[in-house]
N, C-alpha and C positions, 0 to 999 in steps of 0.2 A: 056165184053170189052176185047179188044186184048191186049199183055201186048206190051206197045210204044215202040219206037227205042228206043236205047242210044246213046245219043251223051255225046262229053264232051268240056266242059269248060276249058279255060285256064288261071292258076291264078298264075302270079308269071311262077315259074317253076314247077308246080304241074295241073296235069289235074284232073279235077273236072265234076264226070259224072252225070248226067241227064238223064231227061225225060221231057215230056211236052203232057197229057193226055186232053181229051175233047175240048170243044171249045165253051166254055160258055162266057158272055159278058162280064168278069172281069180276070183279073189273081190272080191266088192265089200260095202263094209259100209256101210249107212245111218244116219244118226245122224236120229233125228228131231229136230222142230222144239219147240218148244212144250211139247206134249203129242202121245200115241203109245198106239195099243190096236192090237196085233201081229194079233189075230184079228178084230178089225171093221174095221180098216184096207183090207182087202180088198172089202169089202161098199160102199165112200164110193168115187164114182169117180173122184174126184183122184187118192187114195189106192193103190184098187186099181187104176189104169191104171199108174200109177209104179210101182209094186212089179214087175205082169209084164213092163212094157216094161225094166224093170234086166233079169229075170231073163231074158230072150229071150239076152240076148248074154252074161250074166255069171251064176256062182255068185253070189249077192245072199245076205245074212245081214241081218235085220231085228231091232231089240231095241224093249226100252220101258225106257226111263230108271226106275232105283229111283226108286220114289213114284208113279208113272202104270202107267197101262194095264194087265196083267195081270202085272208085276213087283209083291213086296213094298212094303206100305206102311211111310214111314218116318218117324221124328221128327226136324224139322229139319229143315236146309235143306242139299243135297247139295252138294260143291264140285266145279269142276273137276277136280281130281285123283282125288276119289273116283269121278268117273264116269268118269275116266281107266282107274282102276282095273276097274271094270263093263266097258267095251268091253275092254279086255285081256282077262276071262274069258271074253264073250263069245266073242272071237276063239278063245281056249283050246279052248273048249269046242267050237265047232265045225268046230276042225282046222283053222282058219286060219293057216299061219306069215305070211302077206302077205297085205296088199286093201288096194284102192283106199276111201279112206273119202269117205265122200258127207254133207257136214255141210247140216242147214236151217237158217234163221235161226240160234234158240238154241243147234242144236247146231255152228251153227261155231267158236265160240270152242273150244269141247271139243275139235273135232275139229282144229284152229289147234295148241292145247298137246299134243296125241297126236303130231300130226306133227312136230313138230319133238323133239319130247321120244323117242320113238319111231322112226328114220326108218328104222332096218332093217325095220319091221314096215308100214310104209305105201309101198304100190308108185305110188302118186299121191294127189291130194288133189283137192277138188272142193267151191268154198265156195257154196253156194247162198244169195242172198237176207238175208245176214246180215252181222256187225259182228262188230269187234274190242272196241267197247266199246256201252255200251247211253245213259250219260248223257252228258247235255251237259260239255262242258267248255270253258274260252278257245279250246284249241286243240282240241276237236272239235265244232263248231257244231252238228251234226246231229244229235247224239243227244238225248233226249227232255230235257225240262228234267222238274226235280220232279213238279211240277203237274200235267203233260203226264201224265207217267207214272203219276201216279196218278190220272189219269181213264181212262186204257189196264184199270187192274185194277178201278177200278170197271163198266168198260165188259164186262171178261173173266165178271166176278161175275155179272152180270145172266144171263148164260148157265145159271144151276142157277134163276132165277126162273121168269113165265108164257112157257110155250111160244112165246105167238104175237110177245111180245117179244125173246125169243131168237131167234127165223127171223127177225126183221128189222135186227135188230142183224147178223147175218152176213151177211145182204144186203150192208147199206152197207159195211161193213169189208172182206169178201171177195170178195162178189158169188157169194157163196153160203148159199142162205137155206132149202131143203127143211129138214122135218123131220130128216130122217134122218141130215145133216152134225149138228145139233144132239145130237142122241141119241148119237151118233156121239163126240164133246167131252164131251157130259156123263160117259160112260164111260172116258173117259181120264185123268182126274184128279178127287180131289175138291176143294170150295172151298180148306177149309185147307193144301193142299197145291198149290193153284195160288197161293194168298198169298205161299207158302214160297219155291218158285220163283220169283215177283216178286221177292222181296227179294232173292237170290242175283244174280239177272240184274240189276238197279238195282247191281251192288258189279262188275261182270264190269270187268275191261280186259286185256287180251292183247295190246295196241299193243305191248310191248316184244318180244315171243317174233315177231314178224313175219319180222325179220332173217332169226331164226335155221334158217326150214325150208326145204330145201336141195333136196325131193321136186318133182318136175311137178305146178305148179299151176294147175287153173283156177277161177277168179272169176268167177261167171254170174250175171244179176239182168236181171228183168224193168223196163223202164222208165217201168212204168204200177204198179209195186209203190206199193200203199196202204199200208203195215204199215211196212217198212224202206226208207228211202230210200236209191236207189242211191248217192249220193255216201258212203256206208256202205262197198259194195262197192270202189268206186273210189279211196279210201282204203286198202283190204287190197291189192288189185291192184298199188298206186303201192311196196309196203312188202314183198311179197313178192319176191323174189330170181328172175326168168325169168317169173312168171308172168304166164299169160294171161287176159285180161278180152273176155269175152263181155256185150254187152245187146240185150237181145231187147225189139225196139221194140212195143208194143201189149201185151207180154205181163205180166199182174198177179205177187201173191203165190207164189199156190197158182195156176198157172193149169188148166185142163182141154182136154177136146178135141184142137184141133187147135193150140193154143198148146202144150200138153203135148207134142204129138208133136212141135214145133220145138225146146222146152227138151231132150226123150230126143235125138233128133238130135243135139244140141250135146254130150252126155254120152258117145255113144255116138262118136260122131266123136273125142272126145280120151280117151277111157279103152282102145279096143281098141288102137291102134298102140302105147303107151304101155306097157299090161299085158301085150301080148303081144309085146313087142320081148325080153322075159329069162323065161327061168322064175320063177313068182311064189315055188314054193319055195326057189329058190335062196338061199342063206347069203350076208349084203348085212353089208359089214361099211362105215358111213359113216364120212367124215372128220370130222362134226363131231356134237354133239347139242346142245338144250339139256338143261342140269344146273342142279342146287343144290350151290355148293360150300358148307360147313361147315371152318373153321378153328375150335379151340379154342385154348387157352393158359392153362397156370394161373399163378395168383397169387401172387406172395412166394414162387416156389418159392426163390431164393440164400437169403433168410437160411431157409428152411426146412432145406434141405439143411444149411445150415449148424449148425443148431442136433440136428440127427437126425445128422450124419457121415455120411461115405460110404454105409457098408452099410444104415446104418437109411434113410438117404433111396432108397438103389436098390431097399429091400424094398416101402417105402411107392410109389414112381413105378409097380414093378412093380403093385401093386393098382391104382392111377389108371388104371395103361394096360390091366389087366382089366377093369375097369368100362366106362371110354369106349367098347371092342371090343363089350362086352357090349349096350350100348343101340345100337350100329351093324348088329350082326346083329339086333337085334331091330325095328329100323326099317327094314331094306332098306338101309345103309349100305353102301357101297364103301371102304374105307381105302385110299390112297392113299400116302401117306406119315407118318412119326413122326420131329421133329425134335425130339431133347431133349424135353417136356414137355410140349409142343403137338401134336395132330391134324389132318391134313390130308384130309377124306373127301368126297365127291358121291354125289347121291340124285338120285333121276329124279320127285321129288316135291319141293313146297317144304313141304308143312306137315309128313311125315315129319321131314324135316330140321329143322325144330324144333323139333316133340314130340322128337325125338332130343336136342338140345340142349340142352331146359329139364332131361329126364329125367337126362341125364351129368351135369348141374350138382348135382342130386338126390343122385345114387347117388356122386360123391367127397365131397362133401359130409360124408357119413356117416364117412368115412376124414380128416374134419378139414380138408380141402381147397377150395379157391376157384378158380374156373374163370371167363373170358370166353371169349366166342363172337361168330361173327360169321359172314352168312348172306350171300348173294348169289347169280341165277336167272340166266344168259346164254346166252347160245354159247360151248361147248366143244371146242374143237380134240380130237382125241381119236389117242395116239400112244402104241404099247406100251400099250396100258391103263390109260394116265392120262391125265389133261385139263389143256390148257394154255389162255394165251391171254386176253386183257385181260377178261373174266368172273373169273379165277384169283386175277387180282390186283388187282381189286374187294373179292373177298371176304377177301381178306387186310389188305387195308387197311379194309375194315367192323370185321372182328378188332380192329385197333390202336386204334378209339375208342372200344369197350368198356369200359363199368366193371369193377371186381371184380366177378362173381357175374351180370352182364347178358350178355342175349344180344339181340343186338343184328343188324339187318336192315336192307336196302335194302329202297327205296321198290317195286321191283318184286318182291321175295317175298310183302310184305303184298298189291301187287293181285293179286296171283295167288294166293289163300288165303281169297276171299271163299266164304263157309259154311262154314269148316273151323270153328266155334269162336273163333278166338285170337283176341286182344286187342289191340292195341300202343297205346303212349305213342309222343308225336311227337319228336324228340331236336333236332326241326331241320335247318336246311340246314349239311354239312361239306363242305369241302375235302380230296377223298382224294386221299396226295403220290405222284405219278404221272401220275393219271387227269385228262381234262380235264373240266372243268364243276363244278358245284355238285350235291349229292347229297344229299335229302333221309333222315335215316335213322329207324328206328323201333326202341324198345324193346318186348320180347315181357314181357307183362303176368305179372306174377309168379303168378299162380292157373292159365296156362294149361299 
């Protein structure tokens, strides 16, 4: 097979390069792992066997993560959602209304939060060799401790040093050591921006979005994997709602050969029945997504109204509820409901839903006004074009322990916002009345 054009995507202000390989009767979109170079990725034969053996049976759509490969270089360190965003152009751009998405390691969590966040748009999912979260925790043993981790990026660094220490280091780690995997890596990222990346993946958790994706899944991992250890995978598996866990006994990482054609087997065996049981275009309207709900409320409105009178307080509400609308369309906001003086909206983003939040608090402000807010990321029941359902009423009781002028977030908005920028203060563990348990909440830092 010839190696495709490149075209590129545009996301934001960052161009996002592609491929789009074969012409089989489903789309399937790749998320790579790590690092990703869309044009030498054909030339590695890990690499190039996986790309043709997807494209034998499937339309296959290939990118490179903004900051790697022959995508835009970028400052800072990308988030989940942002690269949310990216794969959505991608998909835009290459005329994909549906595909099966195919996450590596690092790009499972991505691909974790697309899917669920997205589920009309994902005809199946497919977690390769990868984690919901990266560090250690009480309650996830497996993930790298500190230390650990930062001997992984010293170990990654060494890679731009002397050649012949670079093919040996791939050796051990992959079991893959020619030049040419090396050349290969070094083309795909440079230092500072594999740093970048380190520190984003060190902040990743997507444990709580597990629940919520509702799409045919399967979980595959090699059990001779050096890199990510299966109880990784087998933790997504146990948390995923139907899905199926596949391991491939003998087979590493990155495997090749004939271990690669036992892994394409396993892919090809659950992605055909699957993709081609429904037309991939067809119009999928899901029962549920995850969302970001947004509740605002302002402050001292009684005696405010009181001291402005009817008409001066309906003139002044009407501006507040200009404004709030105003930074909802400009965020990708949904409005949902307006009860009296508070905002009821959801975003398919959590850090939008902030910037949106800290912005409204801004812009009434200016009209003399004080505003709380309050964020919360779940599963949304989704009925008539609003979203119900114990996420609804999280975020509404997030709302009620807001100060004047704070905006204020659950513990799973801030993990799922790692590289966006923002800030939070810790508010501590509350009691929200309804909900069961204890809920750690976080303040969004006044500069962000």
């Amino acid at each position: 097979m010839d190696v495709p054009e490149t075209w590129y995507a545009r996301s934001g202000d960052v161009n996002i390069a592609y491929q789009v390989a074969g012409d089989g009767p489903f789309d399937v979109v790749f998320v790579p792992g790590y690092v990703s170079h869309v044009e030498l990725g054909w030339e590695t034969p890990r690499h190039g066997d996986l790309r043709r053996r997807l494209a034998s049976f499937a339309r296959l759509i290939v990118f490179d993560k903004r900051g790697t490969g022959m995508s835009d270089p970028v400052d800072g360190v990308p988030s989940l959602e942002t690269r949310m965003d990216d794969l959505r152009g991608v998909m835009d751009a290459a005329g994909s209304k549906r595909a099966a998405i195919i996450g590596l390691e690092e790009g499972v969590p991505m691909s974790v939060l697309f899917a669920a966040t997205y589920p009309e748009r994902t005809a199946a999912l497919v977690l390769w060799g990868g984690y919901a979260r990266a560090m250690w925790a009480p309650d996830y043993p497996w993930g790298w401790t500190a230390e650990a981790y930062r001997g992984l990026l010293e170990a990654d660094l060494e890679l731009f040093g002397p050649r012949d220490k670079a093919v040996d280091l791939f050796t051990r780690r992959f079991g893959e050591g020619p030049a040419e995997n090396v050349d290969y890596y070094r083309h795909c990222v440079s230092p500072s921006m594999m740093i970048a990346l380190n520190r984003m993946n060190a902040e990743i958790d997507v444990r709580p979005v597990l629940p919520a994706i509702r799409v045919p899944t399967l979980v595959i991992h090699g059990d001779s994997d050096r890199v990510v250890p299966v109880e990784a995978s087998r933790y997504l598996a146990e948390r995923i709602p139907a899905a199926r866990a596949v391991e491939l006994a003998g087979v590493d990482h990155l495997p090749a050969g004939a271990d690669l054609g036992r892994l394409c087997d396993e892919l090809e065996r659950f992605l055909v029945p699957v993709c081609t049981a429904a037309d991939a275009d067809e119009e999928v309207e899901p029962e549920s997504v995850l969302a970001t709900v947004l509740f605002t409320d302002l402050v001292g409105s009684t005696a405010k109204a009181a001291e402005l009178g009817d008409r001066g307080w309906r003139e002044l509400l009407e501006q507040h509820h200009g404004q709030i609308r105003g930074q909802l369309a400009r965020f990708r906001g949904v409005e949902l409901d307006t009860a009296g003086d508070g905002f009821f909206a959801r975003f398919d983003g959590p850090a939008r839903a902030i910037r949106c939040a800290c912005a409204a608090r801004e812009a009434v402000a200016e009209l003399g006004l004080e505003i709380r807010a309050g964020l919360h990321t779940g599963e949304c029941e989704l009925l008539d074009g609003k979203v119900t359902g114990i996420a609804v009423s999280i975020g509404a009781r997030v709302a009620a322990e807001a100060g004047p002028g704070e905006v204020l977030v659950s513990s799973t908005v801030k993990d799922l916002v790692a590289g966006s920028g923002l800030e939070f203060e810790d508010r501590g563990l509350h009691e929200l009345k309804g909900v069961p348990g204890e809920w750690r909440l976080y303040s969004v830092a006044t500069r962000a």
